[in-house]
C-alpha positions, 0 to 999 in steps of 0.5 A, a space after each residue: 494429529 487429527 486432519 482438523 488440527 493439521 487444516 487449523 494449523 495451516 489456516 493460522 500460518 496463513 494468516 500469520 504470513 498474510 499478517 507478517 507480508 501486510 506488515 512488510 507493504 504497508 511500511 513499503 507504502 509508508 515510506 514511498 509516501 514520506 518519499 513523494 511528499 518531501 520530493 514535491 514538499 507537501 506535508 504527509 498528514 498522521 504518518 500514516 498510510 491507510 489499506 483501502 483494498 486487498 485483492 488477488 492480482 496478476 503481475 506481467 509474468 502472469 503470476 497471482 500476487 495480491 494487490 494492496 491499495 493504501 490511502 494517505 492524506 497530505 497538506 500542500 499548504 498545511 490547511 487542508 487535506 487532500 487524499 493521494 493513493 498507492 498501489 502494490 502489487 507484491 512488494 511493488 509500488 505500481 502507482 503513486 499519486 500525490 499532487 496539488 489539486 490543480 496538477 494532480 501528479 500520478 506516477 505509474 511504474 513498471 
């Protein structure tokens, strides 16, 4: 095997782990979403979380983990529309926002 065939093999496992790792958080999301609208009963629009951003971040150790942001669109009346976001550092759930226009409620954990 040449070095380009080994150097192409490897960006595909990247990219075949950063899609499989993609996958896991959104669904992360996904759920943390479903969870925080039914808490505060709103409606989550679509079914769906949305990515916003993807960008390399340090946790508290001081280790390089990437962190997603994802949006996600509810109702609390079933009329409108409002837009609420998490973000993931790694496999953690770092900030929450969802609430009513007047009382916006952001959870942040550590």
């Amino acid at each position: 095997m040449s070095l380009f065939e080994i150097s192409v093999l490897v960006v595909l496992a990247a990219l075949g782990w950063l899609w499989f790792d993609s996958l896991k958080a959104r669904e992360l999301a996904l759920r943390a979403a479903r969870e925080a609208c039914a808490a505060d009963g709103f409606m989550l629009l679509d079914d769906t979380v949305a990515i916003a951003s993807l960008k390399p971040a340090r946790n508290d150790d001081g280790r390089l983990l990437l962190q997603r942001s994802y949006d996600f669109e509810y109702s609390d009346t079933g009329n409108n529309r409002i837009t609420g976001g998490i973000v993931l550092l790694g496999h953690r759930i770092v900030m929450l926002n969802v609430g009513s226009r007047e009382g916006s409620n952001v959870y942040t954990l550590h």
